[in-house]
C-alpha positions in Angstrom: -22.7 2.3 -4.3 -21.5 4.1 -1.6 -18.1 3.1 0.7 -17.9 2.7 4.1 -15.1 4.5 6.1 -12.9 2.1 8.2 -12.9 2.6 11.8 -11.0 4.9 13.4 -9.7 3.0 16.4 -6.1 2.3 16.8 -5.0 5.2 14.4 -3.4 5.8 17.7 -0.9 3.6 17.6 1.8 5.1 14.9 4.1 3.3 13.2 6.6 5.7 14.4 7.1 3.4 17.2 8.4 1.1 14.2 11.5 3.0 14.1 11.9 2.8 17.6 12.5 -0.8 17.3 14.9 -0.6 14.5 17.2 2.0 16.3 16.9 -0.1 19.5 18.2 -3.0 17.1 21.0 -0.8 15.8 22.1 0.2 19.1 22.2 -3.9 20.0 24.4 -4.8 17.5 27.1 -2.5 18.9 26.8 -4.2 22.3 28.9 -7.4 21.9 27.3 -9.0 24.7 23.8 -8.2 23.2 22.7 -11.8 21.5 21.0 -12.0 18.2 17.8 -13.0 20.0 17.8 -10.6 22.1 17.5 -8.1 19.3 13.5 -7.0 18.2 14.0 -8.5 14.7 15.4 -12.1 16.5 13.0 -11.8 19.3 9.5 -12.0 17.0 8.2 -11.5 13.7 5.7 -9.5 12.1 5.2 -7.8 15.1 3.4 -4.9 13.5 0.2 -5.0 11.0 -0.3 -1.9 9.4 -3.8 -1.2 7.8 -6.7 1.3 7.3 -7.5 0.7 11.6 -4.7 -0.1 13.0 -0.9 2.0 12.6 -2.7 3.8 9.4 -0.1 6.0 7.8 1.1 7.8 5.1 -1.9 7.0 2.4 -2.4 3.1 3.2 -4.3 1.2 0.6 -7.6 0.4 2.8 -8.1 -3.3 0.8 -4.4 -4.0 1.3 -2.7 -5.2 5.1 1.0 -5.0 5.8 3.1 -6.7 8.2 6.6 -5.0 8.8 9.8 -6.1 9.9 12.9 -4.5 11.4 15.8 -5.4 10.7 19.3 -4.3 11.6 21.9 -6.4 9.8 25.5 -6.4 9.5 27.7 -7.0 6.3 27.1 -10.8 5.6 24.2 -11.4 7.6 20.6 -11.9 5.6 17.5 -13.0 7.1 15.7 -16.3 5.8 12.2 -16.7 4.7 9.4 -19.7 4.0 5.9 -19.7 3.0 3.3 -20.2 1.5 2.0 -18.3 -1.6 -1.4 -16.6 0.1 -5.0 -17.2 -1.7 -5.3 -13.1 -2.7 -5.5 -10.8 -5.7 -1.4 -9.9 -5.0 1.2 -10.4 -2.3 5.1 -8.9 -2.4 8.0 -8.4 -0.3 9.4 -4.5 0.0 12.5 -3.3 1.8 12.6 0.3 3.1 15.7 2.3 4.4 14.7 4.5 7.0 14.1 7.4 4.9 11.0 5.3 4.4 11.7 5.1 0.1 11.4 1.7 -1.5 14.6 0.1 -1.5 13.8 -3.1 -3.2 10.4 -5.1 -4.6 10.2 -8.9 -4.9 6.6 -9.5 -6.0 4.5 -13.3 -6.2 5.2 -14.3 -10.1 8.9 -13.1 -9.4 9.0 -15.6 -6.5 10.3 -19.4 -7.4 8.7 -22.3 -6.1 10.0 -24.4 -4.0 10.7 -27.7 -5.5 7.6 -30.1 -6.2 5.2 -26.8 -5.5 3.9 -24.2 -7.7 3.5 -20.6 -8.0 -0.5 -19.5 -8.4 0.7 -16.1 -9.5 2.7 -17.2 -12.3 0.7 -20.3 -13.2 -2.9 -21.0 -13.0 -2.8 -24.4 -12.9 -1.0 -24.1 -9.3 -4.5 -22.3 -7.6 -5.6 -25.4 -7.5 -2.8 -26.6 -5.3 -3.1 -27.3 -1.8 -1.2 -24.9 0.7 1.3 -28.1 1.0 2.2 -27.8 -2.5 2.3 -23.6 -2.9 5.7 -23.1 -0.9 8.0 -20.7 -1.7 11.6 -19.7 0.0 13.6 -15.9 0.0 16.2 -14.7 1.3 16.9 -10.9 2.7 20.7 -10.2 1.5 23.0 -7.5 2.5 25.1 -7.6 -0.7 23.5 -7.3 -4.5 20.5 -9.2 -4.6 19.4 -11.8 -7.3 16.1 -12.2 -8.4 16.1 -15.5 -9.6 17.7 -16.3 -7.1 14.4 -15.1 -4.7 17.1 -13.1 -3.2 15.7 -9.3 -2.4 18.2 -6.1 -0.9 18.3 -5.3 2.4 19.4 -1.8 1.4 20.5 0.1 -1.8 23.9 -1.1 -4.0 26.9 0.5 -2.7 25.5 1.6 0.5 28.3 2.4 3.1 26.1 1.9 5.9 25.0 -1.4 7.8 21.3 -2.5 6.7 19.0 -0.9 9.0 15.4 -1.0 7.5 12.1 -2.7 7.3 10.6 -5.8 5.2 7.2 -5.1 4.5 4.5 -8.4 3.1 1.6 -6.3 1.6 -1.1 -8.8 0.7 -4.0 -7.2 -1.5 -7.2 -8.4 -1.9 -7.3 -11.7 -0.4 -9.7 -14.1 -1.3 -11.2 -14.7 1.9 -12.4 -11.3 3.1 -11.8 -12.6 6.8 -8.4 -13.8 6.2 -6.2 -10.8 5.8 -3.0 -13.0 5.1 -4.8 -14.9 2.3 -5.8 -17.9 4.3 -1.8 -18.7 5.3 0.5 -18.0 8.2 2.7 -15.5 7.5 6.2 -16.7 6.7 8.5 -18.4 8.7 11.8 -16.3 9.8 15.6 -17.3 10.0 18.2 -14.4 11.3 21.9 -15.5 9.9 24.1 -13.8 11.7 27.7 -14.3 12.9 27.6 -17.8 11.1 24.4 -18.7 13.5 21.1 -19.8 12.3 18.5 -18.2 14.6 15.0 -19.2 14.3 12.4 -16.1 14.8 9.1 -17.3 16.1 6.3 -15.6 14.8 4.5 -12.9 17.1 1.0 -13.9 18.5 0.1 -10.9 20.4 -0.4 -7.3 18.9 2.6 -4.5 19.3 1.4 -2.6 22.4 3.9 0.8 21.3 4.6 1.1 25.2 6.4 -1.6 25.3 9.6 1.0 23.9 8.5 3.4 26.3 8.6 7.0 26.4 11.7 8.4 27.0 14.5 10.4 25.0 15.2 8.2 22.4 11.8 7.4 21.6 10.6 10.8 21.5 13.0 11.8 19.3 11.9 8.5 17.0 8.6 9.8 16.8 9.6 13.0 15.9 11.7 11.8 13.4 9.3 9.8 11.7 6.9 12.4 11.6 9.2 15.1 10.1 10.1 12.3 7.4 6.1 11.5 6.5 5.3 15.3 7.1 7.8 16.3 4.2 6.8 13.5 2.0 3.1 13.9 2.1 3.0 17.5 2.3 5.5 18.0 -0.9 3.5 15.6 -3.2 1.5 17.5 -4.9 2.2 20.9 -6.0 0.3 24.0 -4.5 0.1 25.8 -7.7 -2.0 23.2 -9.5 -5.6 23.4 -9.3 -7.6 21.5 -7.2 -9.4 18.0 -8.3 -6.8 18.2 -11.4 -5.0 14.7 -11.4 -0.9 15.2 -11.4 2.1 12.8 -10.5 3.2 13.1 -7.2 6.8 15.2 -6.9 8.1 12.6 -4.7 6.4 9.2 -2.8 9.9 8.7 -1.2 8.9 8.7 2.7 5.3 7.4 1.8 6.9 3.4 2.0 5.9 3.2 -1.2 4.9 -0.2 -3.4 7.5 -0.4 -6.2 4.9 -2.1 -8.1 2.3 0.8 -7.9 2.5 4.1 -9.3 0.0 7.0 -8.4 -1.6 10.0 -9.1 -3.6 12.9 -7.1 -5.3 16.0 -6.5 -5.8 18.0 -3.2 -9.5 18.6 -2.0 -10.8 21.3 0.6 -14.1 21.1 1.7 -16.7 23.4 1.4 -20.5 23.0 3.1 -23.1 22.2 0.3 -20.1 20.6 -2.1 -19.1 17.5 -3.4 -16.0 16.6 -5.6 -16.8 14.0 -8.7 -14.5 12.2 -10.4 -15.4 10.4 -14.1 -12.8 8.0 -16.4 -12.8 4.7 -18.0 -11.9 1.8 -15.4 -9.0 -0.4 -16.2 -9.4 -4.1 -16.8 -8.4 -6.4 -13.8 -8.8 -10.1 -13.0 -11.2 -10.4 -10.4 -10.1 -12.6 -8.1 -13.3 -12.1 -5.5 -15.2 -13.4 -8.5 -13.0 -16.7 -8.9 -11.1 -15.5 -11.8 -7.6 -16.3 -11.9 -4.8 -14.0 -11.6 -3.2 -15.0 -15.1 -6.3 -14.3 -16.7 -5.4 -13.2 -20.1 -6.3 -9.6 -21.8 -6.8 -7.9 -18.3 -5.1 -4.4 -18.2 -3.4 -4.5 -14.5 -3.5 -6.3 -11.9 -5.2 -3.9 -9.8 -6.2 -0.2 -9.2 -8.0 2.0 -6.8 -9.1 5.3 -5.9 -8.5 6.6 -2.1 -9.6 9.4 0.2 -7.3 10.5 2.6 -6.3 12.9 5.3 -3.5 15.2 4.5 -2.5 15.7 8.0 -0.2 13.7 10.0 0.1 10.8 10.4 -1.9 10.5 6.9 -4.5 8.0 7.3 -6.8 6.8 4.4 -10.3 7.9 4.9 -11.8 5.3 2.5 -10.4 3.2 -0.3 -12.6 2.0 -3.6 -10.7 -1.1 -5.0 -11.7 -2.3 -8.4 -14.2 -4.9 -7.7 -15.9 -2.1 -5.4 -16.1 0.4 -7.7 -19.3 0.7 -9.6 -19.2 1.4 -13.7 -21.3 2.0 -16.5 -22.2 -0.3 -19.4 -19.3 1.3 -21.4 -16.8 0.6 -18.6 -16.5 3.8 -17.1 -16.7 4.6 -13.6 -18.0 7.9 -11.4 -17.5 9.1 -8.0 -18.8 11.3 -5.8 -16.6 12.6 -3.0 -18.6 14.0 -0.3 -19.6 14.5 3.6 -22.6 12.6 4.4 -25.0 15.1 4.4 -24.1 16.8 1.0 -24.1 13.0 -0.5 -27.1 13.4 -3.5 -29.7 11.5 -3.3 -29.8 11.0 -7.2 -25.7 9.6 -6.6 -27.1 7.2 -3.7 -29.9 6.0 -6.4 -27.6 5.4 -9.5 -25.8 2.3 -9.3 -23.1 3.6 -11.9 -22.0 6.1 -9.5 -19.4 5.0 -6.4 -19.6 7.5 -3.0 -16.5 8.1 -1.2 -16.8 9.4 2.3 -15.7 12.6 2.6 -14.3 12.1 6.3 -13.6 14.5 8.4 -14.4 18.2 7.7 -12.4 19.4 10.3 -9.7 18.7 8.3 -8.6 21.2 5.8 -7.2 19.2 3.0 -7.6 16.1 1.2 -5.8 14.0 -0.5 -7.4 12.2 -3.7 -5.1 8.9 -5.0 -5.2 7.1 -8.0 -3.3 3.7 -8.5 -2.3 1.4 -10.9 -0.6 -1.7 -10.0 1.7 -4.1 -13.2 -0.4 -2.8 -16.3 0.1 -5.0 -19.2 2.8 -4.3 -22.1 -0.6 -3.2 -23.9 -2.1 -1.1 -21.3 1.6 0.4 -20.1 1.1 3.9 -22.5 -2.4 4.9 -20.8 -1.4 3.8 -17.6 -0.5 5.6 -14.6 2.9 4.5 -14.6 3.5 6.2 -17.8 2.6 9.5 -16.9 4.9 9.6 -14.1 6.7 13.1 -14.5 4.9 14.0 -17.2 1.0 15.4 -17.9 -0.9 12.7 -17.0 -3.9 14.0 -19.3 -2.1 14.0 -22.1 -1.1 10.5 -21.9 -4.2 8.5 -20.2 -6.7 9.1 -22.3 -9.7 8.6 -21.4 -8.7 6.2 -18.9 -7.5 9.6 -16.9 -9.6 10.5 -13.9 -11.0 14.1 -14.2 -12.3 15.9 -11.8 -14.3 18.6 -10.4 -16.0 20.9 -7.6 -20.1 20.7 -7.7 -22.9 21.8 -5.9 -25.3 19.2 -4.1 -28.2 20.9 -5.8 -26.3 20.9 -9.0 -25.5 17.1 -9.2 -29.1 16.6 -7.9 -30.8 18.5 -10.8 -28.1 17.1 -14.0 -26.6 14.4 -12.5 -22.4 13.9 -13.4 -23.4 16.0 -17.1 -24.0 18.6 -15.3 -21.1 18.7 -13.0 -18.3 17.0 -15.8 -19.8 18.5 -19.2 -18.8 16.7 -22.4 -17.6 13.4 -20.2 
């Protein structure tokens, strides 16, 4: 099985111009004459969609899409939500200082119904549900959040600063291949400020990033953002640990990172003639593109994936195999191969146990290989990713931990993985 690289086009446009919007917001609210419509977060919605084409950056998940939202509050404002609960494998809400860390996760079974509808994430009965009857409501709080109260922080407890950030919707695996958003609108937006109620109307053209133009302040936005990703994708790994050797990241803070995922890596370089292959045992997952419901009992985590990226700025994903691409064997385990196009084996093209990740671009000097695992199961939670954070992920996984190495074309060709991966 071999995956196909997204498209290139758009990389162009870099969510750097994100922050752009947020300090232009800031710099509104100190301008008393400045209304709250005028600002970008209470002039339209999900204005930017982040994905593997389009503002790709910092290590995207390619079967995942994001929508992200600025916000610039002050002390007692919040910003009101309703929608619907998307047809899809996973959906959350993530708040992000402008450091670009997580600063708070409200994910779909955490998310209350609104009265007479149900939750699909948190009972199976409700997929059934029309899109009438799958409504939820949250609300984006400046003070301590509540949970159960589908309430979700706007920045960190105790902060001395005014909320300036992003909401981010990630929605994984929808469904409906064609509907990124899970076959629902995205969700409706209230700004409550200064004791006013001021409906957001959702965007319905694309972010064009000259729209903040190019001067000063934006340049030194970009700049900014790239020094932040820069740091944070350069630092993850440590240079002193052999390459295709799986190891918790240092740090993700900078990467927007999912607070429900946790991850692990290795850094490639490529080498004419050479491939990279990878070998473990796949975790259990419900697979939603096969009509099984999320709740379904006994599966490990809700989701996991292996992706190739670029580890140069601004860090896109190369290519992204999601559990229900991934190929395995009849004992569960799966195998990829990790090369340019024309060092891909034929004898990895022919086995349809083996999964091919496009190498990408070999102008690029370093890769970056990432492993995640998304909500593993009480049971599944000591060989999962999340449980070797900090630690020596080998030790811990089992055989559920991806190992790796460097192989010759000609090698693979004549001994298949045995030959590259003795013993596994």
């Amino acid at each position: 099985m071999a995956v196909r690289a997204p498209s290139t086009a758009g990389r162009g446009r870099r969510l750097t111009t994100v922050l752009v919007g947020v300090l232009a917001a800031a710099h509104a609210l100190a301008m008393p004459t400045v209304t709250a419509a005028q600002q970008p977060v209470g002039s339209c919605a999900w204005q930017f969609r982040s994905d593997a084409t389009v503002l790709d950056i910092a290590f995207p998940d390619a079967a995942a899409t994001y929508w992200v939202l600025p916000y610039a509050l002050t002390p007692g404002d919040s910003i009101e939500l309703h929608g619907t609960y998307p047809a899809a494998r996973y959906f959350s809400l993530n708040t992000y200082g402008t450091n670009f860390d997580t600063v708070d996760t409200l994910r779909d079974a955490q998310i209350a119904p609104d009265p007479g509808s149900g939750n699909p994430f948190a009972d199976a009965a409700a997929e059934a549900l029309p899109p009438s009857a799958r409504r939820w409501s949250a609300t984006v709080v400046t003070g301590p959040a509540d949970h159960a109260r589908n309430e979700i922080a706007a920045l960190p407890a105790g902060s001395p600063t005014a909320p300036v950030g992003f909401l981010i919707i990630r929605v994984y695996v929808p469904d409906d291949p064609a509907s990124a958003s899970g076959g629902v609108p995205l969700p409706d937006v209230t700004l409550h400020q200064g004791g006013r109620a001021v409906p957001v109307p959702t965007c319905t053209a694309e972010f064009d990033p000259a729209d903040y133009g190019s001067g000063p302040v934006e340049r030194a936005a970009e700049a900014a953002v790239d020094r932040i990703v820069e740091s944070a994708a350069s630092g993850a790994f440590p240079g002193d640990v052999p390459e295709t050797t799986f190891v918790s990241p240092a740090t993700t803070s900078g990467l927007f990172p999912n607070g429900d995922n946790k991850y692990i890596g290795t850094v490639l370089t490529y080498q004419p003639g050479r491939i990279a292959v990878v070998r473990g045992k796949a975790p259990t997952f419900p697979d939603t593109r096969a009509g099984e419901p999320i709740t379904t009992p006994g599966r490990q985590v809700r989701y996991w994936s292996m992706c190739q990226n670029d580890q140069v700025t601004p860090y896109p994903v190369v290519a992204c195999a999601a559990d229900f691409e991934t190929a395995v064997d009849a004992e569960g385990w799966f195998t990829y191969v990790v090369a340019a196009p024309e060092d891909v084996p034929a004898r990895a093209t022919a086995d349809p146990t083996v999964t091919v990740l496009p190498w990408g671009s070999t102008e690029v000097p370093k890769k970056t290989l990432l492993y995640r695992n998304m909500l593993p199961s009480d049971e599944f939670l000591p060989q999962s990713v999340q449980s070797a954070q900090g630690g020596d992920p080998a030790a811990t996984m089992g055989p559920y931990y991806p190992r790796g190495a460097y192989c010759e074309t000609s090698t693979f060709e004549a001994g298949g993985v045995a030959a590259c991966l003795p013993g596994q």
